[in-house]
gemmi code that builds the backbone of each chain (N, CA, C; Angstrom):
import gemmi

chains = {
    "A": [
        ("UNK", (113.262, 155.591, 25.183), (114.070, 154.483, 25.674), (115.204, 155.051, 26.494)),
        ("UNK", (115.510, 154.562, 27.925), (116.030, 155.466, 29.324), (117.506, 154.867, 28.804)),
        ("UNK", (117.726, 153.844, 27.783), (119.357, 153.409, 27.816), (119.371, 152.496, 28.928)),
        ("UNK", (120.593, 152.269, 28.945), (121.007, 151.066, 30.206), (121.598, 151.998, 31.231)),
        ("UNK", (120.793, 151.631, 32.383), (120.811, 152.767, 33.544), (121.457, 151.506, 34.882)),
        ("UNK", (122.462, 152.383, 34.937), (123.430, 151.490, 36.545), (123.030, 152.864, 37.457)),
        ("UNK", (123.447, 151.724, 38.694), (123.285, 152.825, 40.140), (123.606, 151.770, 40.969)),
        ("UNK", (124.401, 152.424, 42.627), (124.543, 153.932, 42.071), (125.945, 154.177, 40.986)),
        ("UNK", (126.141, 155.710, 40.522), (127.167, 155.714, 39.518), (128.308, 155.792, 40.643)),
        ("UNK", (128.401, 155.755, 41.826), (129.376, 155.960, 42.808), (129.423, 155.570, 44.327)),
        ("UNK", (130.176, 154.371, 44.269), (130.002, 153.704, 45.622), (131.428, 153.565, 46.443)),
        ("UNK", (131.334, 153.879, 47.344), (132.134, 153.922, 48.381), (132.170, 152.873, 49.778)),
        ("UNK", (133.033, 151.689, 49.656), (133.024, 150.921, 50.715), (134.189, 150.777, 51.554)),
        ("UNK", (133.967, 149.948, 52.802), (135.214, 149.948, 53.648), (135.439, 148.575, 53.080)),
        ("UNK", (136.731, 148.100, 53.502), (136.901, 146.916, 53.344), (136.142, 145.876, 53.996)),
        ("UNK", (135.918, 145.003, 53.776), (135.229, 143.567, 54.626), (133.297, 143.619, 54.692)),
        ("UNK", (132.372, 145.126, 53.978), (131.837, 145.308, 53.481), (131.170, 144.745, 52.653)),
        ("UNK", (129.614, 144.923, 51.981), (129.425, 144.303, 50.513), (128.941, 145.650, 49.943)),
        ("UNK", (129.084, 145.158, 49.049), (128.991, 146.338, 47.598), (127.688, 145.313, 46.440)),
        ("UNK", (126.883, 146.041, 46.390), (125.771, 145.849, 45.399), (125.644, 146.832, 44.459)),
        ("UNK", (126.018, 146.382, 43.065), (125.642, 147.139, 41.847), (124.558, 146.645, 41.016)),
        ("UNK", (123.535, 147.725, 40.557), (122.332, 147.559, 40.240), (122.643, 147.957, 38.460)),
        ("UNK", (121.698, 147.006, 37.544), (121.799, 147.424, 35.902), (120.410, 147.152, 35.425)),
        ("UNK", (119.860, 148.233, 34.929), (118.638, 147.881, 34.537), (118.785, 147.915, 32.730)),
        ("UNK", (118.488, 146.714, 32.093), (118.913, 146.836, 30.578), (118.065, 147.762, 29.445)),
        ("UNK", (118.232, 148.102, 28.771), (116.952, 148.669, 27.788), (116.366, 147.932, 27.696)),
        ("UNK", (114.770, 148.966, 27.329), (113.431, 147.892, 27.011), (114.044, 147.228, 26.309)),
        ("UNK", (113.289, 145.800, 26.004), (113.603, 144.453, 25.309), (114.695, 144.005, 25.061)),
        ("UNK", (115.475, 144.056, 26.126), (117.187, 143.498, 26.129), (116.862, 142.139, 27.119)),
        ("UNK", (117.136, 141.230, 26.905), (117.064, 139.656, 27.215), (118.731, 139.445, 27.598)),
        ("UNK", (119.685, 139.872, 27.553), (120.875, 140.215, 27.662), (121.642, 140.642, 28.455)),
        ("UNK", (122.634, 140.227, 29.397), (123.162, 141.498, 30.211), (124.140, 140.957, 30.427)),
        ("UNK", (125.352, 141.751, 30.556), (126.776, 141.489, 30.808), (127.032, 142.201, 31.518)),
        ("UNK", (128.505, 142.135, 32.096), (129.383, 142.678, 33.598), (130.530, 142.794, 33.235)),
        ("UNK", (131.235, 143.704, 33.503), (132.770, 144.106, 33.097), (133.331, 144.920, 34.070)),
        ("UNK", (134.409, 144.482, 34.119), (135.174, 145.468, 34.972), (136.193, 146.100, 34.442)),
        ("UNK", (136.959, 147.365, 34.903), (137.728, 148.144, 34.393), (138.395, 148.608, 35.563)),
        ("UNK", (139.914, 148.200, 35.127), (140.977, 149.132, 36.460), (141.428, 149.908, 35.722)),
        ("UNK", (141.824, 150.962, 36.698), (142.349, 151.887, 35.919), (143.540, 151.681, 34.552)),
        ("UNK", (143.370, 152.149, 33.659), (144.554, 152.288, 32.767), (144.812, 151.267, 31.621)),
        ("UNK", (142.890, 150.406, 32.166), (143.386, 148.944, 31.468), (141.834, 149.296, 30.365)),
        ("UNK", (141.774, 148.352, 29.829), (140.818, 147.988, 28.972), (139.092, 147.147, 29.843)),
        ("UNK", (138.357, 146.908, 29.459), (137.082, 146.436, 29.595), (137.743, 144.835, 29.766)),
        ("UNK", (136.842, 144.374, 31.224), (137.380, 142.652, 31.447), (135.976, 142.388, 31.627)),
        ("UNK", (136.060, 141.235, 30.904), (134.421, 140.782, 30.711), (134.116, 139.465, 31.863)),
        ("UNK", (133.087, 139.758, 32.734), (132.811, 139.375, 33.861), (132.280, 137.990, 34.189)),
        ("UNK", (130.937, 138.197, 33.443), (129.494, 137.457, 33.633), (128.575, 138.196, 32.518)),
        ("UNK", (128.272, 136.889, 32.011), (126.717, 136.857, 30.905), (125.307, 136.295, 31.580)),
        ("UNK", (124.684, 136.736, 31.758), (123.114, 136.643, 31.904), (122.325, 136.894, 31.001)),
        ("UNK", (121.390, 135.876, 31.324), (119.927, 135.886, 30.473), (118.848, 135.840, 31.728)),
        ("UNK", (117.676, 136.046, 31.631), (116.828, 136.320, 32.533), (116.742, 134.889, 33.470)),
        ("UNK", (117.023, 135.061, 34.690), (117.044, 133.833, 35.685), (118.254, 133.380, 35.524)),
        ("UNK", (119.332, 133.104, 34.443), (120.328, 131.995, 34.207), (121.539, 132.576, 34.040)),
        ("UNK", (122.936, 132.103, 34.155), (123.773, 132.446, 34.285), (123.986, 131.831, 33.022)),
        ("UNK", (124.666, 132.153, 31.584), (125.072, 132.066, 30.876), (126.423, 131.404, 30.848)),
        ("UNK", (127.766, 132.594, 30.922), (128.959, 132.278, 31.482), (129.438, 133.371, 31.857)),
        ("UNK", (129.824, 132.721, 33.162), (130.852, 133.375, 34.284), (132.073, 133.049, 34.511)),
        ("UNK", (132.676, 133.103, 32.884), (134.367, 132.549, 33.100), (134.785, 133.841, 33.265)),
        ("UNK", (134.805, 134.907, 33.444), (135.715, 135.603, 33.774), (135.257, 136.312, 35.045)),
        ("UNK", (134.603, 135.784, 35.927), (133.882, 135.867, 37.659), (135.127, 135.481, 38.456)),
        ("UNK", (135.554, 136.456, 39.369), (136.242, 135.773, 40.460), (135.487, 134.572, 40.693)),
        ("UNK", (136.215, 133.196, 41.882), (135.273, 132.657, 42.201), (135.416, 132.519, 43.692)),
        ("UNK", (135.197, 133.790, 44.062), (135.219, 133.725, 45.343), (134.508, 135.315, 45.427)),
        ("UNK", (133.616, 135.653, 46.432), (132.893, 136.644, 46.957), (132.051, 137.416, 45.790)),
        ("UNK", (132.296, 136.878, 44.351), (131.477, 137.701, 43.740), (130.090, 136.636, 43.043)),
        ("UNK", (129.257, 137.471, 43.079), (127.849, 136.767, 42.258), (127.178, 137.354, 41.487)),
        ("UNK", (126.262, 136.987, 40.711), (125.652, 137.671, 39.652), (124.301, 137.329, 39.523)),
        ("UNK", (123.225, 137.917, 39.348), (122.104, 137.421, 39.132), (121.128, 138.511, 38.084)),
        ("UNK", (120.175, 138.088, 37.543), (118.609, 138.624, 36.621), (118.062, 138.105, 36.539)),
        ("UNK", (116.997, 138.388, 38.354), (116.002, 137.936, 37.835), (115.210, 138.347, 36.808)),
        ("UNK", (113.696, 137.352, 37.142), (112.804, 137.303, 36.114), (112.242, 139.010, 36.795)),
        ("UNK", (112.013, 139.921, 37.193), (111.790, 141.126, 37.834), (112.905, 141.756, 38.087)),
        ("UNK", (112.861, 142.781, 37.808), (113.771, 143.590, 38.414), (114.912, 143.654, 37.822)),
        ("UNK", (115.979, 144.577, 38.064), (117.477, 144.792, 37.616), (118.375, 143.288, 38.083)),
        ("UNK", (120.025, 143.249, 37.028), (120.490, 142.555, 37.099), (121.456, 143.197, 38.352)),
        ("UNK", (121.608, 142.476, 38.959), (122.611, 142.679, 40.393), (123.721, 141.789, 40.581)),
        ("UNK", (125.047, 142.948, 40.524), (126.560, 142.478, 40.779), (126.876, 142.613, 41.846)),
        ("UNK", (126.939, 141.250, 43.123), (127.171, 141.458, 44.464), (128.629, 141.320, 44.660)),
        ("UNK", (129.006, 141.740, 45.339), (130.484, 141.717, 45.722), (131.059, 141.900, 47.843)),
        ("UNK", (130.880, 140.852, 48.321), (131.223, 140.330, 49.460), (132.677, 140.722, 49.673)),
        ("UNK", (132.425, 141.417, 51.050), (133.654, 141.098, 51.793), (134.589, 142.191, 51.226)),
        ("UNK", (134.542, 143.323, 50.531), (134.991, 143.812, 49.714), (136.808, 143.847, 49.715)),
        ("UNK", (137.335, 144.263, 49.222), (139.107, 144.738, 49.246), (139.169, 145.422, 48.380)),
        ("UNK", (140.692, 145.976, 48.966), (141.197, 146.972, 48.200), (141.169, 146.871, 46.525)),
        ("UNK", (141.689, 146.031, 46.225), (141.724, 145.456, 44.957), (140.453, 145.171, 43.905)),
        ("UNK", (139.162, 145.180, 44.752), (138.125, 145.861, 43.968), (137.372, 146.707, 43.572)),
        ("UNK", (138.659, 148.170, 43.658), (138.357, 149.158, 43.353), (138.592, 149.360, 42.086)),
        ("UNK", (137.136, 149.561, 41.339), (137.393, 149.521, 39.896), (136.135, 150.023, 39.095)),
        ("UNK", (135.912, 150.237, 37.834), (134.910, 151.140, 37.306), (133.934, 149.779, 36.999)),
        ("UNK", (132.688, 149.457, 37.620), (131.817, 148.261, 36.559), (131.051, 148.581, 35.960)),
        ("UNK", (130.847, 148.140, 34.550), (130.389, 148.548, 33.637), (129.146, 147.178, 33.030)),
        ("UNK", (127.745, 147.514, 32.737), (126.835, 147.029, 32.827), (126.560, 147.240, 31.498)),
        ("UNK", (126.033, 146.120, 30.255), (125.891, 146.295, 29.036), (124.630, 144.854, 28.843)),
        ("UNK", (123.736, 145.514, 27.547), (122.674, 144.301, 27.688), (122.419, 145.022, 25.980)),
        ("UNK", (121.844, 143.539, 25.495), (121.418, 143.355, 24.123), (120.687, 142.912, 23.698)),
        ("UNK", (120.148, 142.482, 22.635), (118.594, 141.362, 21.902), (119.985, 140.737, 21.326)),
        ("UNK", (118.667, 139.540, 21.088), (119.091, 138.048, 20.294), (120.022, 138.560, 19.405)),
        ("UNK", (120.192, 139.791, 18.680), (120.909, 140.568, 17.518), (122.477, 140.641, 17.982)),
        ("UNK", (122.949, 141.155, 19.560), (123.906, 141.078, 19.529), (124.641, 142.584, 19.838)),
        ("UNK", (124.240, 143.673, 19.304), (125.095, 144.980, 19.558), (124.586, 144.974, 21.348)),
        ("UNK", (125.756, 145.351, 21.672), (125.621, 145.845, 22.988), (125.777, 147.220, 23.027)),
        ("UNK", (125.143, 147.628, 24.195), (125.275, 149.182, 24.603), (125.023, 149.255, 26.001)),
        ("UNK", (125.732, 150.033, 26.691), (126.563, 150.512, 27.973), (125.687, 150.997, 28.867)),
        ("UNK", (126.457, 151.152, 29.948), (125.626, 152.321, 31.044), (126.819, 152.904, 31.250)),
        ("UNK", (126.503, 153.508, 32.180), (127.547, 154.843, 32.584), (128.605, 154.721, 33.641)),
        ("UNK", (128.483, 153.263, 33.643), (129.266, 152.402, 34.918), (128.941, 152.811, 36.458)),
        ("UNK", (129.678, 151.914, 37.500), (129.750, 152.372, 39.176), (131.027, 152.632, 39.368)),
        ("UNK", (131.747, 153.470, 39.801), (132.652, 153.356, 40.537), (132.854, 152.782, 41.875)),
        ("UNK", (133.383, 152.053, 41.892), (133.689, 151.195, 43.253), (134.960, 151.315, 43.674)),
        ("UNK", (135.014, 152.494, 45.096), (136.189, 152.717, 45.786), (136.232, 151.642, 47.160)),
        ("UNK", (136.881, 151.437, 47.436), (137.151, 150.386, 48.718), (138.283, 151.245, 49.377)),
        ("UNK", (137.846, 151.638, 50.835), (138.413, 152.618, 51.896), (138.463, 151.685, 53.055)),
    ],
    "B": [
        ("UNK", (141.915, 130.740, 22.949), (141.139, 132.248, 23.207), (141.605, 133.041, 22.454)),
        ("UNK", (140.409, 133.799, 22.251), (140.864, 135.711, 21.618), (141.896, 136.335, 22.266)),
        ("UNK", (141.925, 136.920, 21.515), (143.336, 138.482, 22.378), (143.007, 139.657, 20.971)),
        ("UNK", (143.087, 140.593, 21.868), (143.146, 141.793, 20.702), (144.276, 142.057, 21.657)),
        ("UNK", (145.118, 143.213, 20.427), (146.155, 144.255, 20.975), (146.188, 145.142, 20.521)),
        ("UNK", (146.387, 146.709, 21.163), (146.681, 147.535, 20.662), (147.846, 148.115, 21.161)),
        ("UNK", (148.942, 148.282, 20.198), (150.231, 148.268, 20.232), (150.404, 149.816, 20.572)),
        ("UNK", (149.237, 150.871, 21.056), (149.877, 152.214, 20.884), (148.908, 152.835, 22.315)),
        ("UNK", (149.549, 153.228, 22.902), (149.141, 153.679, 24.564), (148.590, 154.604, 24.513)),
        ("UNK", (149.308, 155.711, 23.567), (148.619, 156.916, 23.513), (149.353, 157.714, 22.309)),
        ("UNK", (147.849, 158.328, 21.865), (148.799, 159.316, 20.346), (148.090, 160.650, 20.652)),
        ("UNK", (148.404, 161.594, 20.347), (148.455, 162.813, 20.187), (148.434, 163.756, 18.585)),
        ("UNK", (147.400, 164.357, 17.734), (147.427, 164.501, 16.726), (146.872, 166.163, 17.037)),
        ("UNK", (147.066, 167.507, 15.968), (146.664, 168.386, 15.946), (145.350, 168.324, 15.232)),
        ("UNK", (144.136, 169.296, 15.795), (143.053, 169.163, 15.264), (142.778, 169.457, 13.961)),
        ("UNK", (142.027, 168.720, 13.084), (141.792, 168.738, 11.657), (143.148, 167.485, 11.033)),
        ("UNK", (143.692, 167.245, 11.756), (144.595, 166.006, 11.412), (143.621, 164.940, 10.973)),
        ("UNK", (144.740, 163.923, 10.582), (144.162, 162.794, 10.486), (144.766, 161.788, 11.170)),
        ("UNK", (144.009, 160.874, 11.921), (144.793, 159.988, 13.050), (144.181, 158.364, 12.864)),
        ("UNK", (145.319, 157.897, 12.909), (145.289, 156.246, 12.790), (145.470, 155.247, 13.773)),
        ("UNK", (144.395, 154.604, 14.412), (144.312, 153.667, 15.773), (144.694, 152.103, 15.218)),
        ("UNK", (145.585, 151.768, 15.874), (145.955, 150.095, 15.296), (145.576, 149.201, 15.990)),
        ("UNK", (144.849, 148.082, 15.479), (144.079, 146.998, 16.273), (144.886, 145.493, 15.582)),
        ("UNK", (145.331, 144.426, 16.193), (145.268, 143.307, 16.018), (144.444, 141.998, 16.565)),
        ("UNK", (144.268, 141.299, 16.448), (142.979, 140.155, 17.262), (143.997, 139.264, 16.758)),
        ("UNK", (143.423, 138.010, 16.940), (143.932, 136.440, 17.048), (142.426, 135.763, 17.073)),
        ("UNK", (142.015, 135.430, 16.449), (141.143, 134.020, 16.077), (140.991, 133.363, 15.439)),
        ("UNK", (140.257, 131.820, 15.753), (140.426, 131.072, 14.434), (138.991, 130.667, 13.758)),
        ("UNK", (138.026, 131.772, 14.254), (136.345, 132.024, 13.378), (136.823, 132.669, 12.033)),
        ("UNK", (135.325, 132.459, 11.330), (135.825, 132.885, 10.273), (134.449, 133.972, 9.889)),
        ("UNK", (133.797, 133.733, 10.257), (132.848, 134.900, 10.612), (132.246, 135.422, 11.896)),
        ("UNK", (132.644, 136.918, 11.847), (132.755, 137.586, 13.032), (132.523, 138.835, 13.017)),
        ("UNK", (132.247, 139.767, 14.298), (131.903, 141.146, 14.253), (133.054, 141.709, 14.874)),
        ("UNK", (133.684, 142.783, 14.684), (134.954, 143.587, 14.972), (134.642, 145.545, 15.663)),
        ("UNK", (134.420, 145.774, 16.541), (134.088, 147.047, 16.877), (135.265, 147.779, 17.210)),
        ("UNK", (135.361, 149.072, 17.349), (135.643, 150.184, 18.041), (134.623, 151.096, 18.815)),
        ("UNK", (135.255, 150.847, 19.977), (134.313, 151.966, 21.004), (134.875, 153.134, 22.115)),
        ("UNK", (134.477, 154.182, 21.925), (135.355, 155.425, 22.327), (134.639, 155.567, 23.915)),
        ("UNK", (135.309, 155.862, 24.519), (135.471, 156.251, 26.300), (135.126, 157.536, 26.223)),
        ("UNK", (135.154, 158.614, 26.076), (135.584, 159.917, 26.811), (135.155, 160.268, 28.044)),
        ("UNK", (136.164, 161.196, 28.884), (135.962, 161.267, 30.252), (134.617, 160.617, 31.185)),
        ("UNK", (133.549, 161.198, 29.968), (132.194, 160.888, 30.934), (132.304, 159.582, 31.218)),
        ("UNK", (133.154, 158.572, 30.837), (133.489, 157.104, 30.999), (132.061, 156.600, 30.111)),
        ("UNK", (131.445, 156.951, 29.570), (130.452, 156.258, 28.672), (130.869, 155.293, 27.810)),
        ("UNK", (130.706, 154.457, 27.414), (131.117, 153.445, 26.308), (130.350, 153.729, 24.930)),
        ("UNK", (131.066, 154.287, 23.911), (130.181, 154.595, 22.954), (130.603, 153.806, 21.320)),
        ("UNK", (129.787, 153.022, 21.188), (129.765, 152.567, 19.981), (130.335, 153.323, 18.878)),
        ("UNK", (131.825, 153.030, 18.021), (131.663, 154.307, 17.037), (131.720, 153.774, 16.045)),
        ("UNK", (131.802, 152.181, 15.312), (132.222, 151.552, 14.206), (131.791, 150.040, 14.376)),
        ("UNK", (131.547, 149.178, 13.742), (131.308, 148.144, 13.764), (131.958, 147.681, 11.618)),
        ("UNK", (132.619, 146.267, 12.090), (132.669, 145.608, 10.664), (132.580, 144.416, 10.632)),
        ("UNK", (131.383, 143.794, 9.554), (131.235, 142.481, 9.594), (132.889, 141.585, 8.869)),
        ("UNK", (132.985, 140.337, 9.239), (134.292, 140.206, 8.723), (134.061, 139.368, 7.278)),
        ("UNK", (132.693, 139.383, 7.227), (132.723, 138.271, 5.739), (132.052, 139.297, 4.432)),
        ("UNK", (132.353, 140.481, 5.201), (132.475, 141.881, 4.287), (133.193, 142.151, 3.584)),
        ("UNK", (133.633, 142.884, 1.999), (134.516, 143.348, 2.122), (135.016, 144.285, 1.770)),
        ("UNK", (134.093, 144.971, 1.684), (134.323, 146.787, 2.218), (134.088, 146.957, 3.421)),
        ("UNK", (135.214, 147.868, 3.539), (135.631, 148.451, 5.024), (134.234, 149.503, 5.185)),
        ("UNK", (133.748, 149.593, 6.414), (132.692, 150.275, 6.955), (132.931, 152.048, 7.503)),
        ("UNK", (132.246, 152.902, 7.567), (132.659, 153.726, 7.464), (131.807, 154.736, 7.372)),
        ("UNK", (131.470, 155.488, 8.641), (130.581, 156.405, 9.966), (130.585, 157.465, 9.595)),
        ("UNK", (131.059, 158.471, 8.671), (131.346, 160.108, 8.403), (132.802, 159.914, 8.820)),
        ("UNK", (133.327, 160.817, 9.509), (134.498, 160.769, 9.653), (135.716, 159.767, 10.146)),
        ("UNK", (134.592, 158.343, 10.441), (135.443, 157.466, 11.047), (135.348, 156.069, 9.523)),
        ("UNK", (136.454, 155.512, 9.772), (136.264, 154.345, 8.953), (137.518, 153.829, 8.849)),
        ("UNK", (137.168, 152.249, 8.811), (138.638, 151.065, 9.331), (138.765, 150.639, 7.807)),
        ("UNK", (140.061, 150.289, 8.604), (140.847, 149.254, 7.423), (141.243, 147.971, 8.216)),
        ("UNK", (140.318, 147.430, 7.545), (139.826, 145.925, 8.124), (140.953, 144.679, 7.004)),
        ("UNK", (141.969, 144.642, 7.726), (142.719, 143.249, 6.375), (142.428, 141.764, 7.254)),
        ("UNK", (141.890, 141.411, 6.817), (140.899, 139.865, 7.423), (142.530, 139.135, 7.578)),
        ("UNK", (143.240, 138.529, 6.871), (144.110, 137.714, 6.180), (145.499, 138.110, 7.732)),
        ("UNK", (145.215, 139.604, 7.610), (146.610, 140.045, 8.511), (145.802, 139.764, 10.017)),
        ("UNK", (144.220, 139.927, 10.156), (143.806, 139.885, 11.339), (144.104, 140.610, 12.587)),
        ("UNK", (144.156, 142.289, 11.161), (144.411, 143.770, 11.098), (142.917, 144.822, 11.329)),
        ("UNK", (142.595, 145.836, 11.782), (141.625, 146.205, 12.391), (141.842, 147.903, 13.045)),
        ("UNK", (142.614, 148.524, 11.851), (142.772, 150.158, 12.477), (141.571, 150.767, 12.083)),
        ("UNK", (142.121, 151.877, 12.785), (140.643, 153.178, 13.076), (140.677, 154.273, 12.650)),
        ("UNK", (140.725, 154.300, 11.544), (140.851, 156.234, 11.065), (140.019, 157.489, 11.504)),
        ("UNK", (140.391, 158.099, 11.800), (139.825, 159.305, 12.367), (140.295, 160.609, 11.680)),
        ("UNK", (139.279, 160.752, 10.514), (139.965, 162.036, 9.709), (139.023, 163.393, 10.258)),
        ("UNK", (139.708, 164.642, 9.713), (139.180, 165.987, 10.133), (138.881, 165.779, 12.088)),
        ("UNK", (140.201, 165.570, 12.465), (140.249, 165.373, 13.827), (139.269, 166.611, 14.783)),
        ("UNK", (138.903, 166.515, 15.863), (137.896, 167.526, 16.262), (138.642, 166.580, 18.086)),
        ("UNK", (138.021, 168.140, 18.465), (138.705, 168.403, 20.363), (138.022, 167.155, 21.173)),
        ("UNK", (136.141, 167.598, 20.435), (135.597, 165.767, 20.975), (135.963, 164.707, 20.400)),
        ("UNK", (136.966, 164.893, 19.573), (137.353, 163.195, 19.695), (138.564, 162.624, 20.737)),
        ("UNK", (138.697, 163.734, 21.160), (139.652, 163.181, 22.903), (139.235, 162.022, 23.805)),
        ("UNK", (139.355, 161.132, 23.846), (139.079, 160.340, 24.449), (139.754, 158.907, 24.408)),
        ("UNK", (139.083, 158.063, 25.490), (139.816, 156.109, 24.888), (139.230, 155.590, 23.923)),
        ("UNK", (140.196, 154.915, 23.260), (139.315, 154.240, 22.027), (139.846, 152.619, 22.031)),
        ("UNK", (139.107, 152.054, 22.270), (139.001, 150.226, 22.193), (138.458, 149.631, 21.374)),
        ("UNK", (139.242, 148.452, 20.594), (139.194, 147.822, 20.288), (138.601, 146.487, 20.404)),
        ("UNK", (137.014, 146.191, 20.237), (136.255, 144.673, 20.955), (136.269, 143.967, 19.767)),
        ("UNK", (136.432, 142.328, 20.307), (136.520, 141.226, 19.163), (134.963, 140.418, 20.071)),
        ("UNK", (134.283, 140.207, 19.592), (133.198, 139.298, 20.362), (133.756, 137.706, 20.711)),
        ("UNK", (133.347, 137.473, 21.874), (133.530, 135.664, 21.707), (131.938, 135.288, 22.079)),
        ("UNK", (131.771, 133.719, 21.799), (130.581, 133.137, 21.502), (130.381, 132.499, 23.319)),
        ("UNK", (129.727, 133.400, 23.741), (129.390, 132.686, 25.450), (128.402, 131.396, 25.394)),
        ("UNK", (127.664, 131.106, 23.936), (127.183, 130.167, 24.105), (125.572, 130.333, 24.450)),
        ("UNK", (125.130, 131.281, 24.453), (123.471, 131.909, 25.062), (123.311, 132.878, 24.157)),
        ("UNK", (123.553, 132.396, 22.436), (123.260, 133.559, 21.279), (123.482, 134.847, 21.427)),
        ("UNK", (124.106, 135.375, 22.293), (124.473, 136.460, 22.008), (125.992, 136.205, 22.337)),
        ("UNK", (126.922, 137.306, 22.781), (128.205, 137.194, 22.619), (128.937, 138.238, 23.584)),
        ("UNK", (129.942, 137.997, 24.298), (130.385, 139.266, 25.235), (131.761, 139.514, 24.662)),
        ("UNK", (132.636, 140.341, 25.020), (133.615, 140.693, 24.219), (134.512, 141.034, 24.574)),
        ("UNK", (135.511, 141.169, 23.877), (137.124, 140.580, 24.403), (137.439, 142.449, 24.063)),
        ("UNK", (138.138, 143.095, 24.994), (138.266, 144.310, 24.726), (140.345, 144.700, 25.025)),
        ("UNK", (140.350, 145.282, 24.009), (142.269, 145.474, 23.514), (142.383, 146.653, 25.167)),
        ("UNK", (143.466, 146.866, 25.095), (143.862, 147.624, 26.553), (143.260, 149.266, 26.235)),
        ("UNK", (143.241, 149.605, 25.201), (143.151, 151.554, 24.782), (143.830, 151.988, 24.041)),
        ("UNK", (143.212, 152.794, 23.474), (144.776, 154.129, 23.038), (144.020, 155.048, 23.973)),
        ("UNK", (144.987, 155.830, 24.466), (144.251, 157.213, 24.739), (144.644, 158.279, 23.667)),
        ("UNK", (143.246, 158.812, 22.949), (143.835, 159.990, 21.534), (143.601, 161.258, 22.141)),
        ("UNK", (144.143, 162.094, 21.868), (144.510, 163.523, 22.040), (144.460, 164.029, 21.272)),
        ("UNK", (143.536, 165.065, 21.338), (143.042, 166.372, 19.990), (143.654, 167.098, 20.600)),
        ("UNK", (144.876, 167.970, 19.620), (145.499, 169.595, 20.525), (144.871, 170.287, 19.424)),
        ("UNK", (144.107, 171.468, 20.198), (143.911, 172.346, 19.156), (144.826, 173.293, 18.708)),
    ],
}
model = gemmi.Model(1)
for chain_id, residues in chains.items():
    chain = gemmi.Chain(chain_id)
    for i, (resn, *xyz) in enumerate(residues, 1):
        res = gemmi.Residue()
        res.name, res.seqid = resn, gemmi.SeqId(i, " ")
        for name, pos in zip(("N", "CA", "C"), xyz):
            atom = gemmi.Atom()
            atom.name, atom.element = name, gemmi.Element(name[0])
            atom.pos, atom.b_iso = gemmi.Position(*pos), 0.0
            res.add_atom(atom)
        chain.add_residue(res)
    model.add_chain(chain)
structure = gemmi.Structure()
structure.add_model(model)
structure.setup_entities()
């Protein structure tokens, strides 16, 4: 079992840019969450997904950012238009019906 | 809403010490799951403790284990026979209920701990 695998672990954008972060969950994780981290701070919880559906996205900007899992493929954190201010570590976590979550190794997202 | 806090930015203990992480939350569930999860540099998020709250013995990993007071809605982290890898952030998660059976989680700001050897 490969763990919860993000990519890339290091992204570099200009401003006005988009930034796509990729999370693929462990086998049989139905689950996936989004967090962000600025420096110095704690884990801010983003967006919940379940396969196709957006769960809740109360803590989603609501402006330039989106979230999706599909039914194929990795869950994808888009981020439009980028700025300075979304330079920050995102961190990708997915679980079963049970509930423990477990991590990936995050993206860094610099905005230049 | 939840809130955890952790009232201590950063501690510093000599190795083979014993070191104490302080957690508070705010909720008004009454059954709930309470974690600690350690950072180190590699920025990994690593699970190191979990306690159910309608437990009531405190839980407790080999060298790690909380003192969980439900009532104070209290939640420290002991870390005895301190070691160099335990350098790292250590957070404090309270889960909230997103409503899609599982749960995402409310995470306290850090301590950053320091092993000096």
């Amino acid at each position: 079992n490969a763990g919860v695998m993000q990519n890339p672990r290091h992204l570099v954008r200009r401003r006005g840019q988009e930034a796509r972060l990729r999370c693929s969950p462990m086998k049989g994780h139905s689950h996936v969450y989004w967090y962000r981290q600025l420096p110095e701070e704690g884990l801010k919880f983003m967006v919940y997904l379940q396969k196709e559906n957006i769960i809740d996205e109360s803590g989603m900007p609501k402006e330039r950012f989106s979230a999706e899992f599909p039914k194929e493929g990795p869950s994808i954190l888009r981020i439009q238009q980028v700025v300075r201010g979304d330079s920050a570590a995102y961190f990708c976590a997915s679980s079963d019906i049970q509930g423990e979550a477990f991590f990936g190794q995050g993206t860094r997202l610099t905005v230049v | 809403a939840q809130t955890v806090t952790q009232s201590q930015p950063e501690m510093s203990v000599q190795e083979a010490e014993t070191v104490t992480l302080s957690c508070t939350y705010d909720t008004s569930e009454n059954n709930y799951y309470l974690f600690w999860y350690k950072q180190p540099p590699s920025r990994q998020m690593i699970l190191v403790i979990r306690q159910e709250a309608y437990k009531q013995q405190n839980a407790t990993e080999n060298r790690f284990s909380v003192n969980f007071q439900k009532a104070a809605k209290s939640f420290s982290l002991k870390i005895s026979d301190s070691q160099l890898g335990d350098t790292a952030m250590y957070f404090c998660a309270f889960p909230f209920d997103s409503g899609g059976g599982a749960d995402g989680l409310t995470f306290g700001k850090g301590t950053h701990l320091i092993i000096q050897p």
